[in-house]
Structure formats: C-alpha cells, structure tokens
N, C-alpha and C positions, 0 to 999 in steps of 0.2 A: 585533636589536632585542628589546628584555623587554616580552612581554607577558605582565600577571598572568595568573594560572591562572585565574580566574573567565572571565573574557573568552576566554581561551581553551576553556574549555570550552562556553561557551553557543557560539559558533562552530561549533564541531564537534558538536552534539548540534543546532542546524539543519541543517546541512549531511548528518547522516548522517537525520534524519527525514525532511528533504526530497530528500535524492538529488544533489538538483542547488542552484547557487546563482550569482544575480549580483552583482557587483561594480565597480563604476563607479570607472576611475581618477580619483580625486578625492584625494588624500594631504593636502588642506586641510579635508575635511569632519570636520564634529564626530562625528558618527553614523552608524553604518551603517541606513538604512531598513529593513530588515527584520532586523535583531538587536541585542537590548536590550543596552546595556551598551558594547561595543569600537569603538572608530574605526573608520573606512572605510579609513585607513591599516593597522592592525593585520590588517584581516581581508586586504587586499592580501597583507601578508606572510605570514599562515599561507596562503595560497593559493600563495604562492608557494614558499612550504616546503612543503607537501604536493605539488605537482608536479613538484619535483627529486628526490622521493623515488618519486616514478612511483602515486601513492595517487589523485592525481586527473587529469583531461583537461581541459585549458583552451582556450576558444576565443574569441579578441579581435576586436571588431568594434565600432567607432565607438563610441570610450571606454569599454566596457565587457567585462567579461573573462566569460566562460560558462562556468562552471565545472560540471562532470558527474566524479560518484566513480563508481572502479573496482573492480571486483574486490578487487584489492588492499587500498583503502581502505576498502574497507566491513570484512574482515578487522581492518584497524588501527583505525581506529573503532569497531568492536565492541568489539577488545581494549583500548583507551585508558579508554573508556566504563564499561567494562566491565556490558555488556548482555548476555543470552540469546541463543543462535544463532536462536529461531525468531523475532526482531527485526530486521526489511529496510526501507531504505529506501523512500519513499512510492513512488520509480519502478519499483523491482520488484515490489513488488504486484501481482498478479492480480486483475484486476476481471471479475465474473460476466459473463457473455455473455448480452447480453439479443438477444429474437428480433427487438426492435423492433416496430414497431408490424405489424398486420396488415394486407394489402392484400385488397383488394375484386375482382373482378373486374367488377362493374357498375361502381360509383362515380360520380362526376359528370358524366364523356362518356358514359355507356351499355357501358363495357367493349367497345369493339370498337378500341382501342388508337390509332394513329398512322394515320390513314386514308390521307395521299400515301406512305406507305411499305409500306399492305396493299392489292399489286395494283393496278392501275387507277390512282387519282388521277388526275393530271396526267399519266400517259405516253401517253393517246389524245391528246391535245393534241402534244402535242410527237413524236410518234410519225411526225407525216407526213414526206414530203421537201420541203424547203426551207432558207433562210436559208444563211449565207456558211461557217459557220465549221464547224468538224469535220465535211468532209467532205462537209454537205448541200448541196443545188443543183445548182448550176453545174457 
C-alpha cells in the first residue's frame, strides 16, 4: 500500500516520542485519534510493516493492537528520523525518584500502629478452650 511520506513520517515521530502506540482495527476510519494527518488504515500497515521487520512488539486484544518499539526500532527510528543519540523515547526516560511524602510516627491514631496485631488485642478473648472447630472443646 503507498503511503505519502508526510503521513508517514508524523507516524513514526509519535510512535518514536511516545514509545508506545495504539491502534484500533478499524480499516474504515477516517483518522487516526491520536495523529494528525494518516488514516487508521495506513497506521495499521506501518505497524504491520514495522513488525515483520522485528522494529516493533505488538500486542492484540479486543480490536485493538498495543504496539510497544524495540530496541531495534528505536535504532531505525533514530536513523529514519534522523535524530541525536541522546533523543529516547518517552518510555525509556528516567523519572527522578521522589522520597514521597513523609510519614509521622504520631499522626491521626496516636502512632502505636495496628493495635489487634500488637500483642494482646483479641487473643485473651479467643485464647480460652472451647468452641467446635480446630481442635477446641470436645
């Protein structure tokens, strides 16, 4: 199938900023929802041409194909692109490590944690002998 280079390129310049991309069998739709320009047909077939080519990983589930680039493909989209090595898709990104929030040891119960699981609770209750089942009683 010919698809212009324009359409193909905006394809492959989402697909390599974002990492990943979906696809909805649809061969009837006008537009692809998330890129300007090429059919929902078109982007089917570069997907499907980037995966015979082993550039992407696709994964199909209830009309929709999950497409995730590889190694490989980020390589060939770089080179197609032609982009800077220090330019990675959004998934490879490293995001800062935050410590989250801090924790209290007082806080809203008084800081003495899980009270039926520190000691005591409920096990002088249920501690005695009786009742049918594991064991007690009878």
């Amino acid at each position: 199938m010919f698809i212009p280079k324009a359409n193909r390129i905006a394809v492959f310049k989402y697909l390599f900023s974002e990492g990943v991309l979906v696809v909805k069998k649809d061969t009837v739709s006008s537009t692809h929802p998330h890129i300007e320009g090429p059919t929902n047909l078109e982007v089917l077939m570069l997907v499907k041409s980037l995966e015979s080519k082993g550039y992407v990983r696709v994964t199909y589930n209830w009309q929709y194909n999950y497409v995730y680039l590889t190694n490989e493909g980020i390589e060939y989209l770089r080179s197609y692109l032609a982009l800077p090595d220090n330019v990675v898709p959004a998934t490879h990104k490293k995001t800062p490590a935050t410590s989250g929030r801090e924790r209290d040891d007082g806080g809203k119960f008084g800081g003495e944690g899980r009270p039926a699981f520190r000691g005591g609770g409920d096990r002088e209750y249920r501690s005695g002998a009786g009742g049918f089942g594991r064991g007690g009683g009878f």
